[in-house]
Structures are given as C-alpha cells and as structure tokens.
VOPAGU-2260 file (C-alpha; in pm, 1 decimal, decimal comma):
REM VOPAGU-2260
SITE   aa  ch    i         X         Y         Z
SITE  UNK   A    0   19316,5    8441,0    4880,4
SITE  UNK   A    1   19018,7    8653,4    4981,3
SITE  UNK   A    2   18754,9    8788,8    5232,4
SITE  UNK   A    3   18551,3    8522,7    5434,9
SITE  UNK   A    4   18241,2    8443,3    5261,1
SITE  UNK   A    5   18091,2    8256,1    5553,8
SITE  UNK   A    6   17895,4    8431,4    5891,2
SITE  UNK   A    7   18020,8    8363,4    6209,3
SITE  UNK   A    8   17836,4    8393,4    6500,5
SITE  UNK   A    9   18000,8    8298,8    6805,3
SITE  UNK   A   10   18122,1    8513,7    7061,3
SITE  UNK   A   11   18432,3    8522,4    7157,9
SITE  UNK   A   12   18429,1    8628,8    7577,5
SITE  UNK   A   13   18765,0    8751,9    7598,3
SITE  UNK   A   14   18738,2    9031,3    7332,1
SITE  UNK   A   15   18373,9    9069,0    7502,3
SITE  UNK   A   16   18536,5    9115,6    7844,9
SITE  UNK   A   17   18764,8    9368,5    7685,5
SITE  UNK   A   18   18435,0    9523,4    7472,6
SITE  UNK   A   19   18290,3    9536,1    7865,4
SITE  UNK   A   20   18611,2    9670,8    7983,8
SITE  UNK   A   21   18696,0    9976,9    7780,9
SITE  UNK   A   22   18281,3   10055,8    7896,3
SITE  UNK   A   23   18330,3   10067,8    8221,7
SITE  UNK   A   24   18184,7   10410,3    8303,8
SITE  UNK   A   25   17884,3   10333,2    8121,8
SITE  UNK   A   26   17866,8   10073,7    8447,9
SITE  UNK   A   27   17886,3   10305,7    8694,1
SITE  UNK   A   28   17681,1   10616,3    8546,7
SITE  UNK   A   29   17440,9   10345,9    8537,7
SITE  UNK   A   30   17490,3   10222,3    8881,4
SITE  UNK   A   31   17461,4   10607,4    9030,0
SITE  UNK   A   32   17160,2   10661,1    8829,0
SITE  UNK   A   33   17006,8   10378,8    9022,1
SITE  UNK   A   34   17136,7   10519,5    9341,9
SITE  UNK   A   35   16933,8   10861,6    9227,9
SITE  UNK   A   36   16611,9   10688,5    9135,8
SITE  UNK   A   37   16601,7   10557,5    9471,7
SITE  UNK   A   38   16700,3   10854,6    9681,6
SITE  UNK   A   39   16399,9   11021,0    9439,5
SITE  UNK   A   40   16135,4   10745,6    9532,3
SITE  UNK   A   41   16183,3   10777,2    9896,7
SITE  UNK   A   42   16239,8   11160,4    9937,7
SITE  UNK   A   43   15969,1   11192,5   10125,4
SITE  UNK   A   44   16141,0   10994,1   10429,2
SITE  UNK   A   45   16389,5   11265,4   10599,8
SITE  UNK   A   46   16450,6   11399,0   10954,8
SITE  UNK   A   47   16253,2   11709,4   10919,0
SITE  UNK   A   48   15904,0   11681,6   10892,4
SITE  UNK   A   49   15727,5   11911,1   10561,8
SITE  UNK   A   50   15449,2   12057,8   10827,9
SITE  UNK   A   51   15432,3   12067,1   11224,1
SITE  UNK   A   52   15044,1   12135,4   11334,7
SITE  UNK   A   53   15068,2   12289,6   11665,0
SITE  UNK   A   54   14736,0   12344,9   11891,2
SITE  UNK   A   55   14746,0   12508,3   12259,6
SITE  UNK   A   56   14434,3   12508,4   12474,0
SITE  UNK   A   57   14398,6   12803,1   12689,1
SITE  UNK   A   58   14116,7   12859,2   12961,5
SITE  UNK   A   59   13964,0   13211,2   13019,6
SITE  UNK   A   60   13966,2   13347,5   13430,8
SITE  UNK   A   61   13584,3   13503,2   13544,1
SITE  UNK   A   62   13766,3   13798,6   13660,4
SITE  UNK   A   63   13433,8   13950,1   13701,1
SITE  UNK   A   64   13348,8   13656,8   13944,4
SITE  UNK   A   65   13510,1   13891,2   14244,7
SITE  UNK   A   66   13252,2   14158,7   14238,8
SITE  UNK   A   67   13003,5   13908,4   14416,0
SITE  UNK   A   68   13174,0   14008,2   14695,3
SITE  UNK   A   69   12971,4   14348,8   14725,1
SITE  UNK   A   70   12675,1   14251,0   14563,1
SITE  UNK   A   71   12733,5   14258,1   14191,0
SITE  UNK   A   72   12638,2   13987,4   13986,0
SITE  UNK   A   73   12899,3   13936,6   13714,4
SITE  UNK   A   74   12637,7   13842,2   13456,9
SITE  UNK   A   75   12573,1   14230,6   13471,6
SITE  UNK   A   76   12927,0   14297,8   13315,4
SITE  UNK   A   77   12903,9   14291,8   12935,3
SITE  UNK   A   78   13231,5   14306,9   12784,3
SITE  UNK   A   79   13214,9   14518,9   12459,4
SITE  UNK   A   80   13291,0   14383,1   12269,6
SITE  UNK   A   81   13178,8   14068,7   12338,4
SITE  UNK   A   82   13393,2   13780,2   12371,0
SITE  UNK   A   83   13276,2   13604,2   12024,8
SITE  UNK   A   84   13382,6   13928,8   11900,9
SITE  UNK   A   85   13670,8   13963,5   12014,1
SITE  UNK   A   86   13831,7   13686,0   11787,6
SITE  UNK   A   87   13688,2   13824,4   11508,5
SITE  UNK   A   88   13856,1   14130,4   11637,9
SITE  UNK   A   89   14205,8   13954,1   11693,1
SITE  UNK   A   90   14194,5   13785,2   11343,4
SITE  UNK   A   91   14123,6   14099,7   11156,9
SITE  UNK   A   92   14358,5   14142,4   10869,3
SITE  UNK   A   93   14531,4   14476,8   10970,9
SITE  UNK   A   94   14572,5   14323,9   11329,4
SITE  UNK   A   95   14741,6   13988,0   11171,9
SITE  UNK   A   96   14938,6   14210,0   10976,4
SITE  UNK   A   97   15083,0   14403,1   11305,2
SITE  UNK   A   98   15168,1   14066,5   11485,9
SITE  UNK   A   99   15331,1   13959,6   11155,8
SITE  UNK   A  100   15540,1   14254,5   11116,4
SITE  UNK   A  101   15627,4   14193,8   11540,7
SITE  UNK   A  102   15721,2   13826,4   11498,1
SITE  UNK   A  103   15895,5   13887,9   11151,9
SITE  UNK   A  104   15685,9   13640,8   11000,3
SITE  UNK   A  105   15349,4   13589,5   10866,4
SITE  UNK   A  106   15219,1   13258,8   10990,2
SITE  UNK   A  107   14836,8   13220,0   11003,6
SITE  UNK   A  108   14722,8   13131,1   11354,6
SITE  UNK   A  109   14309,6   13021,4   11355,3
SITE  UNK   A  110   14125,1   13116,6   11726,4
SITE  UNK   A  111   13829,7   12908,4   11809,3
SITE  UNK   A  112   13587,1   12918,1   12141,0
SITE  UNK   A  113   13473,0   12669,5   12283,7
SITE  UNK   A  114   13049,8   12663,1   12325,4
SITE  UNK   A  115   12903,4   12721,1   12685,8
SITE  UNK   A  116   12743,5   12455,0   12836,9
SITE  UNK   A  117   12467,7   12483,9   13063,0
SITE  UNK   A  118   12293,4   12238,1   13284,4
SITE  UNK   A  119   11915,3   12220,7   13387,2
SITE  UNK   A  120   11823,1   12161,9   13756,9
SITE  UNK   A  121   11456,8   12041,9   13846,4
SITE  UNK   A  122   11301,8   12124,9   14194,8
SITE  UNK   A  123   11023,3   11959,3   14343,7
SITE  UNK   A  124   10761,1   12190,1   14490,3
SITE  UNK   A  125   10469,8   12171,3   14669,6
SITE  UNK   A  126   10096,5   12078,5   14414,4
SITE  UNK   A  127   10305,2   11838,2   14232,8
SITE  UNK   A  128   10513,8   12188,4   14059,7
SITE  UNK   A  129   10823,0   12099,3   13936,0
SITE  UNK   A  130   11103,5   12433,2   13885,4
SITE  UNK   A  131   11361,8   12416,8   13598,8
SITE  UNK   A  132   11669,8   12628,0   13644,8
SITE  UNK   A  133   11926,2   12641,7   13378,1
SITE  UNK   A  134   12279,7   12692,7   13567,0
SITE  UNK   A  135   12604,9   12780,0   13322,3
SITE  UNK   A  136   12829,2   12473,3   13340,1
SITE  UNK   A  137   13238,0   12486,3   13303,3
SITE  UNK   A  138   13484,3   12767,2   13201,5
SITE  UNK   A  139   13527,2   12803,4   12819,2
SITE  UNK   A  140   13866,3   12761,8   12666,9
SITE  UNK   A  141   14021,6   12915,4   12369,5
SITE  UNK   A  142   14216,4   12681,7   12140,6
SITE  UNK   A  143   14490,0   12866,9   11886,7
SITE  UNK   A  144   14617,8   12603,3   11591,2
SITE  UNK   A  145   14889,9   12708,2   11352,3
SITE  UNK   A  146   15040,1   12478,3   11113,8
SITE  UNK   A  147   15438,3   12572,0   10993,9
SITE  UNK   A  148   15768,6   12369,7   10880,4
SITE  UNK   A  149   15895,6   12501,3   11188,2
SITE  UNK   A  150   15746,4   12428,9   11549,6
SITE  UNK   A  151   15963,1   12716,6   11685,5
SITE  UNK   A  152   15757,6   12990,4   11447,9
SITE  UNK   A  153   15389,1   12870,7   11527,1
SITE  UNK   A  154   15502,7   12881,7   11872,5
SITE  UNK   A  155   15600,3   13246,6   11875,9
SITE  UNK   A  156   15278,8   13369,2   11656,6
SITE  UNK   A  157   15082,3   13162,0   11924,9
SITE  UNK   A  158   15253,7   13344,0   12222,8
SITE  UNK   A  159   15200,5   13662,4   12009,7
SITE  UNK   A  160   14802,1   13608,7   11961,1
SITE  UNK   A  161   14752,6   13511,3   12298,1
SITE  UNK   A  162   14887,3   13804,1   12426,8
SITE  UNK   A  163   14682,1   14048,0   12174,1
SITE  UNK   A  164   14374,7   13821,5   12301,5
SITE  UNK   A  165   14422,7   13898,8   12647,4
SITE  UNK   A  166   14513,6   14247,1   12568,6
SITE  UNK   A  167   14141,6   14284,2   12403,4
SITE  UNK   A  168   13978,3   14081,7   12668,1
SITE  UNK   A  169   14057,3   14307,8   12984,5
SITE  UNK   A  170   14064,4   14645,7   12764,6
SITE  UNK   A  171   13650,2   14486,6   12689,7
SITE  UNK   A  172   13600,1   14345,3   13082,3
SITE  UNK   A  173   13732,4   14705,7   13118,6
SITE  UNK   A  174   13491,2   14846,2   12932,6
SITE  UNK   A  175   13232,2   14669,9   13062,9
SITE  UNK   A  176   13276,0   14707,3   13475,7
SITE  UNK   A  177   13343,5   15105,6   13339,3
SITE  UNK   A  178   12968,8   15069,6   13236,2
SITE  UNK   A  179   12850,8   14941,3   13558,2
SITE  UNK   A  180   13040,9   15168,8   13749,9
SITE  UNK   A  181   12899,2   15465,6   13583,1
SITE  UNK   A  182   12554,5   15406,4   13676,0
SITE  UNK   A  183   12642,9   15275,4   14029,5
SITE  UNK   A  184   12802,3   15666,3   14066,6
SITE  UNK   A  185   12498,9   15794,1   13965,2
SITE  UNK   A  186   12289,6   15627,6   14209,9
SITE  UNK   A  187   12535,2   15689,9   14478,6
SITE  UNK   A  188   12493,0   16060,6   14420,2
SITE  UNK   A  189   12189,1   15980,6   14593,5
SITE  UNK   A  190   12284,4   15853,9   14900,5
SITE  UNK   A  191   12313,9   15499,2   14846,4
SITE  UNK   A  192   12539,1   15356,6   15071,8
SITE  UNK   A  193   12478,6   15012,5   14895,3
SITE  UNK   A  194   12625,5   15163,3   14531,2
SITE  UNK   A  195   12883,8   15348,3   14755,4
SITE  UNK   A  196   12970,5   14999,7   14854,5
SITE  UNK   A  197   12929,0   14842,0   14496,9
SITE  UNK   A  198   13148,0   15171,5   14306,5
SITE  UNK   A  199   13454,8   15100,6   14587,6
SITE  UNK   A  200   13424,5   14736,9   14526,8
SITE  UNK   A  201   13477,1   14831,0   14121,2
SITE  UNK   A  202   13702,7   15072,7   14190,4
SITE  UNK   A  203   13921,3   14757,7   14408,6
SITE  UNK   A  204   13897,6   14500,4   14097,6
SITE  UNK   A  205   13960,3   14710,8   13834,9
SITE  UNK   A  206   14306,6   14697,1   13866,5
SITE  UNK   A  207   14325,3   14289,1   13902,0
SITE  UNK   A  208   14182,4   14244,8   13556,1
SITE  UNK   A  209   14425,6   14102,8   13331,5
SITE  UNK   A  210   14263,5   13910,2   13070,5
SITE  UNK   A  211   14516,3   13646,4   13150,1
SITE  UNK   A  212   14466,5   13316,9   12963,1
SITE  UNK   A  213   14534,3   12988,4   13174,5
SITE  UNK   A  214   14749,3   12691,2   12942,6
SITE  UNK   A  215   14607,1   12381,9   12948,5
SITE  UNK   A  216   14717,2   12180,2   12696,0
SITE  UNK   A  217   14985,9   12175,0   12395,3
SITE  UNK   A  218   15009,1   11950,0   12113,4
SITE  UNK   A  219   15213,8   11894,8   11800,3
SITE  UNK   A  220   15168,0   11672,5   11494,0
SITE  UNK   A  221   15383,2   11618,0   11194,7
SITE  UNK   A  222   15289,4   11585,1   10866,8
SITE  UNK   A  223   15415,2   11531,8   10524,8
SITE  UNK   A  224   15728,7   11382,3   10626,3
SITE  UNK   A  225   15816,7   10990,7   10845,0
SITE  UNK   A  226   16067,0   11073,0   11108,0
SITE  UNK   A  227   16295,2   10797,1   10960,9
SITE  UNK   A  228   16590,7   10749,9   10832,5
SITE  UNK   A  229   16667,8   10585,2   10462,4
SITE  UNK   A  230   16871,4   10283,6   10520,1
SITE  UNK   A  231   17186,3   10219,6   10314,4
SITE  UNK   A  232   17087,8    9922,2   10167,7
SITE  UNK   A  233   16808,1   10088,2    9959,0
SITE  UNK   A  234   17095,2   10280,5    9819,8
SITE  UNK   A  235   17332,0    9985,2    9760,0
SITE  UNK   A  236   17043,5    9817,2    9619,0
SITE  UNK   A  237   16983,8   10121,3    9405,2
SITE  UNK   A  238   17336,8   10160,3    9246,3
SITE  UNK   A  239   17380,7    9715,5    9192,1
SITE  UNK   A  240   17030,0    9717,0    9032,7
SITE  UNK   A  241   17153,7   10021,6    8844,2
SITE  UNK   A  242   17541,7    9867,9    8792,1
SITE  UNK   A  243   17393,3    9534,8    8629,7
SITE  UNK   A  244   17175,3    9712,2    8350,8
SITE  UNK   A  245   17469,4    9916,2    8261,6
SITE  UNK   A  246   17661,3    9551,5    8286,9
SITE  UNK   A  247   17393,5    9514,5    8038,7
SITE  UNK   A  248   17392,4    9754,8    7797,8
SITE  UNK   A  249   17770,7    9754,4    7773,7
SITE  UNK   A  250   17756,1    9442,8    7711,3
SITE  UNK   A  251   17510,5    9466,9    7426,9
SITE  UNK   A  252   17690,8    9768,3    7276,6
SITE  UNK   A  253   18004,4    9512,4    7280,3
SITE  UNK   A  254   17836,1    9251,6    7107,0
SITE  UNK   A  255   17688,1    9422,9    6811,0
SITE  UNK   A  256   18062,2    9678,7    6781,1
SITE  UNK   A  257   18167,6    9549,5    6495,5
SITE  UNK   A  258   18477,9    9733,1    6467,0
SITE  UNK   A  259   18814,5    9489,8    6510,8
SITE  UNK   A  260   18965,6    9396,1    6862,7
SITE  UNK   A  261   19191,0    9134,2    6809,5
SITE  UNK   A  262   19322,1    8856,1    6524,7
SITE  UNK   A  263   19061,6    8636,0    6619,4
SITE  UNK   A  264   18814,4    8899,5    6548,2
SITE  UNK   A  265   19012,8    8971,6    6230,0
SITE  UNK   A  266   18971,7    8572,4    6101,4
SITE  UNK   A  267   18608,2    8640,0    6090,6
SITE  UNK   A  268   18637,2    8878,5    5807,9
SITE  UNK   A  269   18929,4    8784,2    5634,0
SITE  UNK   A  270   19066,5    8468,1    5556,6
SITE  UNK   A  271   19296,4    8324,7    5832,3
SITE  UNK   A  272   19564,2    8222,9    5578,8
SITE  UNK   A  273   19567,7    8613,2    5476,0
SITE  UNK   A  274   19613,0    8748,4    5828,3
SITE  UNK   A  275   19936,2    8869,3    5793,0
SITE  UNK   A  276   20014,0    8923,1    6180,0
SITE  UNK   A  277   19973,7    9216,1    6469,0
SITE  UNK   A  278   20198,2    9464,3    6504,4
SITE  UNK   A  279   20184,8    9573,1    6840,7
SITE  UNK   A  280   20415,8    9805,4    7071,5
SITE  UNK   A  281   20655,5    9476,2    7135,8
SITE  UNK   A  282   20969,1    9567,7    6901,1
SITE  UNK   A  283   20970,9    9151,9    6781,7
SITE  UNK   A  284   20601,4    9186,2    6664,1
SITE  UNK   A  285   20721,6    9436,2    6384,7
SITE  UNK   A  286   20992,2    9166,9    6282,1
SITE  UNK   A  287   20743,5    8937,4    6240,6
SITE  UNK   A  288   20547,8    9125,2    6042,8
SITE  UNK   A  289   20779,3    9181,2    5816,8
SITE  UNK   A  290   20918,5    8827,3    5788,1
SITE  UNK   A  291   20546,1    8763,1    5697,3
SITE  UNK   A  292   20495,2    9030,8    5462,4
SITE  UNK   A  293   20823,8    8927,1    5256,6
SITE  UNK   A  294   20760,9    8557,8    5241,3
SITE  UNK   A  295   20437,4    8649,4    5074,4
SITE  UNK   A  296   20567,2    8926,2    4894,4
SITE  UNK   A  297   20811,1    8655,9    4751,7
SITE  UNK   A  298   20561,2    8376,3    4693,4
SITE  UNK   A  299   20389,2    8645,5    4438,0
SITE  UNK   A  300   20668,8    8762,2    4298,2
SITE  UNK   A  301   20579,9    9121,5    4434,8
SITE  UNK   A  302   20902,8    9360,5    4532,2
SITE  UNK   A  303   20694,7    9666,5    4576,3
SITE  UNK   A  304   20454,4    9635,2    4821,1
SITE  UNK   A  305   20140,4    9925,6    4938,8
SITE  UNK   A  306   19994,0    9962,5    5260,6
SITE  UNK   A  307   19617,0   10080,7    5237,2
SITE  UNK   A  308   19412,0   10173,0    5576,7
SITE  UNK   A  309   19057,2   10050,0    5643,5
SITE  UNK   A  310   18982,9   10335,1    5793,6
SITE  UNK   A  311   18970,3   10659,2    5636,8
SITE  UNK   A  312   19100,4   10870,3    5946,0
SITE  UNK   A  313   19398,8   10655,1    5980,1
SITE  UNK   A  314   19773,7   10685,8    5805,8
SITE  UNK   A  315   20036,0   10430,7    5703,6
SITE  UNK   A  316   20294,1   10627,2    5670,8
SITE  UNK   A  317   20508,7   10507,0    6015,9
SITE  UNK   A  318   20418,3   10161,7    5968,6
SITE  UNK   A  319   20527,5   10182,9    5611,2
SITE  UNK   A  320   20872,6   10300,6    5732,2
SITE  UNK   A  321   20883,2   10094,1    5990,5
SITE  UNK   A  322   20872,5    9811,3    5820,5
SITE  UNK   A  323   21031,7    9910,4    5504,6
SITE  UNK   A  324   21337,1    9970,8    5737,4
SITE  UNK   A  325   21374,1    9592,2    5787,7
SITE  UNK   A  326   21233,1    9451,5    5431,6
SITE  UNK   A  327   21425,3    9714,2    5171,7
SITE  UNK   A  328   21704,6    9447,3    5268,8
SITE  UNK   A  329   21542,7    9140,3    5197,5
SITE  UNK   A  330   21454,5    9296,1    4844,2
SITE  UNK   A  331   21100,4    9413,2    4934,5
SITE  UNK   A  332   20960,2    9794,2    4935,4
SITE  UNK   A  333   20692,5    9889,9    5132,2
SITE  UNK   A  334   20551,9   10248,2    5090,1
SITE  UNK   A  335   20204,9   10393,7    5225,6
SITE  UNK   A  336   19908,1   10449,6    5065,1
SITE  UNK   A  337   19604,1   10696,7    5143,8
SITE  UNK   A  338   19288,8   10497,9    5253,5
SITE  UNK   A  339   19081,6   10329,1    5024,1
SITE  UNK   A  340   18805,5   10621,0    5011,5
SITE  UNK   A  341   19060,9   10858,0    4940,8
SITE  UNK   A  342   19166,1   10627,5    4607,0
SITE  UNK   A  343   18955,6   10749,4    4297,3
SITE  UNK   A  344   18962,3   10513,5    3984,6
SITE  UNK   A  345   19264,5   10654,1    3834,0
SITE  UNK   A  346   19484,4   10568,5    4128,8
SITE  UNK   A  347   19344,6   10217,5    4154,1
SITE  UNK   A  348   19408,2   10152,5    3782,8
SITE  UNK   A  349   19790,8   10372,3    3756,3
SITE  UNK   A  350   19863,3   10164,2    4085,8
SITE  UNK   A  351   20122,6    9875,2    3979,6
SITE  UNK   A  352   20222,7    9748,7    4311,2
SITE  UNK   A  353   20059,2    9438,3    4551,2
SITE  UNK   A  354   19857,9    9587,3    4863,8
SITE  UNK   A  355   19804,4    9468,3    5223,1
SITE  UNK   A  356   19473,6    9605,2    5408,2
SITE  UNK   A  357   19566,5    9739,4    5720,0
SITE  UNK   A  358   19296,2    9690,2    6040,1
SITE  UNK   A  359   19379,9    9946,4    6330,0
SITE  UNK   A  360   19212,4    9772,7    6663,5
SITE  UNK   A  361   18907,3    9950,7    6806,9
SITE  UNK   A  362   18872,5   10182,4    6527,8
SITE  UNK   A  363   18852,4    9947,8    6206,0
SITE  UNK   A  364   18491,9    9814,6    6127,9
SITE  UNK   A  365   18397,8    9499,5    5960,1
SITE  UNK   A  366   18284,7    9678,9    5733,0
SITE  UNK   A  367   18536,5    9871,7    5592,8
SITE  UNK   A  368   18809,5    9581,6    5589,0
SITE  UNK   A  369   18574,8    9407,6    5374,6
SITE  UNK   A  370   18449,0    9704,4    5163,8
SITE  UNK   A  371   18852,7    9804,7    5122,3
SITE  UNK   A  372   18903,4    9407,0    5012,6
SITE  UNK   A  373   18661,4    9383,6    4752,1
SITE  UNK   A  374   18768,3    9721,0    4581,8
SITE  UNK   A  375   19128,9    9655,9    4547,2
SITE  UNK   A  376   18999,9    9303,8    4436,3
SITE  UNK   A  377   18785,9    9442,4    4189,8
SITE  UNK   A  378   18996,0    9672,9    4056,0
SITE  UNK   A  379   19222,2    9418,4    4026,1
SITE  UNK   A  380   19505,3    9496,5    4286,5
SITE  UNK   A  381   19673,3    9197,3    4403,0
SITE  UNK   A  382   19596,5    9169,1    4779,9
SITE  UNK   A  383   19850,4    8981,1    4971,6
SITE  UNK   A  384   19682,8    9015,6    5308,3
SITE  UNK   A  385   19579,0    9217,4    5618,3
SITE  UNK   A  386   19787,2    9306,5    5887,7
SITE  UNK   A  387   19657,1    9428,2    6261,6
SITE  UNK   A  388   19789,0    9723,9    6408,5
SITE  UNK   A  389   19752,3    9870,2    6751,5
SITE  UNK   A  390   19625,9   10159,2    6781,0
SITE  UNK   A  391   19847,6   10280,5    7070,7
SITE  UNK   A  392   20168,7   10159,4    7045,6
C-alpha cells in the first residue's frame, strides 16, 4: 500500500460541473461587469442632450422713419450711443451680471448685428453723364445665441437681453430725436413756422418709440448627446459576453483546485485499493466505513487504530467517536489524532498505533494527503488507508 506514483491528467466533468457550481457568483459578477462596460461605452446615447445651442433672429423697427412726415430726414437722428455700441453696451460685464442676478442664472448670451447693405443706382443723363447713388438696402437684424443643457434657461437670458437691448435702443433714439429737437426749438424761437412744424412733429413720435425688436426666426441644435435610446440587447449582449468569461475563469480556477471533491478525485492521489470509503451525512455510509476500517485493521493485525487530518485546520475527534462507537465491538479502537503538521518527531516515533489519512472534501489539497502519506510512511507508521469525509454533514 501507498500514494499513487503515476500523474493523471484527465478531467473528470462531473466534479468540474460541481468545481463550476460552487463558482457560480464569479458567473454573474462577471456577467454584470459586462452589462457595466457596455452601459460605459455608450453613455453618451441618452434622452437629454449635454448642450442645446439656441439662436433667435430679431429685426430692428426705423422708428425714426415717421418724422418724414414733417420734413425730417431720419438719417439726421443719431442715436448715442450708436447702435454698434449699444451691444457693446448690453454685453458689458456689470450689465451681464444684473441680468444674471434677474434670471437667477448666469448663462452667457453673444449679440451680433447684422452689416448694412447698400445698393448703387446709375442714372443716365444728358452729355453721355452717368449719376451713381448709393441707396441703404434692407432692415438689419440682431441675432442673440446662447448655448445651455437646458433650452428653457437660454430662452429666458434671451428674453432678458432682448429686453435690456430695446431698453438701450429707445433710451439712445431718445437721445438722439432730444438732439434734434433742441436745435429745431431754437430756430423756432425765431419764427419758423417750418421748425414749429418739425418740434410738434418730435414732440408726437417721441412717445411711440419703443425700441421694440421684431422675432423672426428661432432655432435650436443639440449637441453632445444622440436623442436615442440604448436598446436592450446591447445590455443582454453585455452581461452573456460578460457571463461566458466568468464561465471561463471558473472553470479554469476548477481545473487547476487541487483540493479533493470526491473518491474519484481521491484515486488520483492515493491508491484505489487504500481508499477506505466516504463518510457522508447518510447514517449507512459511517457503517461502511467502519466495516472497511476493521477488515483492514484485521488484515494487519492492528487493534488500535489513529485518525490523522490532511488538513491542519481540521479535527478528528467526532469522526473518531463516531466510528469507534461501532468498531470498539468488533475489537478495534479508533482514537483521533492532531494533524500531521501539528506531529513533531517525538510523537511520530512514541506513536505505536496504525493510522488512516483523513481527506475532508473541498478543503483537503493534493498536496497535503500526499505530504501527510509520505511522513507517516517515513517515519514508519503503518498506514492502512484514507478515508473521505464531508465536510458538512
């Protein structure tokens, strides 16, 4: 009798499948992982765009244009300041600061003019003269652009720098017909009835300046983020890609666990003649155990028999009485031993009696059934076997 000499290396699949099994959760941590790393690649695909870009297009009134009616030409109203300057004048820091602190947010809202156009008429005249006159073309427009995660916000700072716009252009048109009027007074001091006329015809469109801004135009774009939804088969794929390399690794971590799952795996290490049976949580597996253990007790000519654990955190003590309780009356005695790293040489050498390994399932290694073997063999301690033992019976 003694330990296999001989590698084996098949694979047995149903302690695998019970290797795979008692892994399970390494499976699905695996397969949620998976589900993660694909919710992480394509979180950039939600509902809510990162950025809205909204743009509104607003076209300035000639309020001016009315005081043609008496005579005025509106190119004589300068607005002060002028109406390039005025968006400088909106945009100024402690003026974006008061909207901010109105709106209860500080969004940045950019104000840009358009360029007037002008157009260039040719007259024929008499001598073969040609007159150019250069004629303004088209109303400009102002166009506001603000760029937020929320539409609703640039919306509101729009609505609140349109309104300081206007509120700058009439308080300059203002300004500028004030001008006008001034002078007119002063020449109508003299008599004038024609800047009488022109002063009563201020005097009338003063109060219809408004600096109103006309809409024209609104526009959003989204950026940052696709209005689509993630479908649930990039997730399913995610957690079965995930679930098979956990399948995987489990099963890798099965194949190279050395420690003991069953008497098949046992045979590998030991001889199969010295497998002395399994004592599991069945009542007749103890019996047979013990039949075992006397018939080879008695085919040695042992009557005191020691159990001795593979495994250094495991005891033989209940198994020892266990089976004591059925062999002290066949005229064998079976007591416990400590574990085989617990043993110094005295106790190996004082020791008289025959020993059986015992191999607790999924906690006894290879290694230590054969390293607990080959001590008590060199040491010589008759060995009479191994015997499995669950290790929750």
């Amino acid at each position: 009798m003694g330990i296999l000499k001989r590698e084996v290396g098949e694979v047995e699949l149903i302690p695998v499948a019970k290797g795979i099994i008692a892994r399970w959760w390494i499976v699905v941590v695996a397969g949620l992982l998976g589900t993660i790393a694909m919710w992480s690649q394509e979180s950039d695909l939600s509902t809510t765009p990162s950025i809205t870009a909204v743009s509104r297009v607003y076209e300035s009134r000639d309020e001016t244009s009315l005081l043609s009616v008496v005579g005025i030409d509106p190119a004589t109203i300068n607005p002060l300041p002028s109406f390039d300057n005025q968006i400088l004048q909106v945009q100024e820091q402690a003026n974006r600061e008061k909207i901010a602190q109105e709106i209860g947010t500080d969004v940045e809202v950019t104000i840009t003019r358009s360029e007037q156009r002008f157009s260039l008429l040719n007259t024929a005249e008499g001598d073969g003269k040609t007159k150019f006159t250069f004629l303004s073309v088209g109303t400009p427009t102002y166009t506001f652009n603000c760029s937020d995660s929320d539409a609703g916000t640039c919306h509101t700072a729009i609505d609140a720098y349109v309104a300081a716009l206007s509120k700058v252009r009439k308080d300059s048109i203002v300004t500028g017909m004030q001008r006008v009027k001034s002078m007119l007074s002063t020449i109508a001091q003299g008599g004038s009835l024609s800047a009488q006329e022109k002063v009563a015809g201020i005097d009338a469109a003063l109060p219809l300046i408004t600096g109103e801004l006309a809409l024209l135009a609104t526009t959003e774009e989204q950026f940052g983020g696709t209005i689509t939804s993630v479908k649930k088969s990039t997730y399913g794929f995610g957690f079965v890609a995930g679930a098979l390399i956990g399948f995987l690794i489990a099963l890798q971590l099965t194949i190279i666990d050395k420690r003991v799952r069953s008497l098949s795996q046992l045979t590998k290490y030991v001889e199969q003649a010295d497998v002395l049976g399994h004592i599991t949580s069945k009542t007749a597996s103890l019996q047979h155990v013990a039949a075992a253990v006397v018939a080879r007790a008695q085919q040695s000519s042992q009557s005191i028999i020691s159990l001795i654990p593979a495994t250094e955190s495991e005891d033989s003590t209940i198994i020892s009485q266990q089976l004591n309780e059925i062999t002290r009356g066949l005229g064998v005695t079976i007591t416990a031993q400590k574990p085989i790293a617990s043993l110094n040489a005295e106790d190996l050498i004082a020791e008289d009696t025959a020993s059986i390994v015992i191999a607790t399932t999924k906690k006894s290694r290879a290694n230590e059934i054969t390293d607990t073997w080959l001590v008590l063999q060199s040491a010589h301690r008759t060995v009479l076997g191994s015997i499995l033992v669950d290790a929750q019976r």
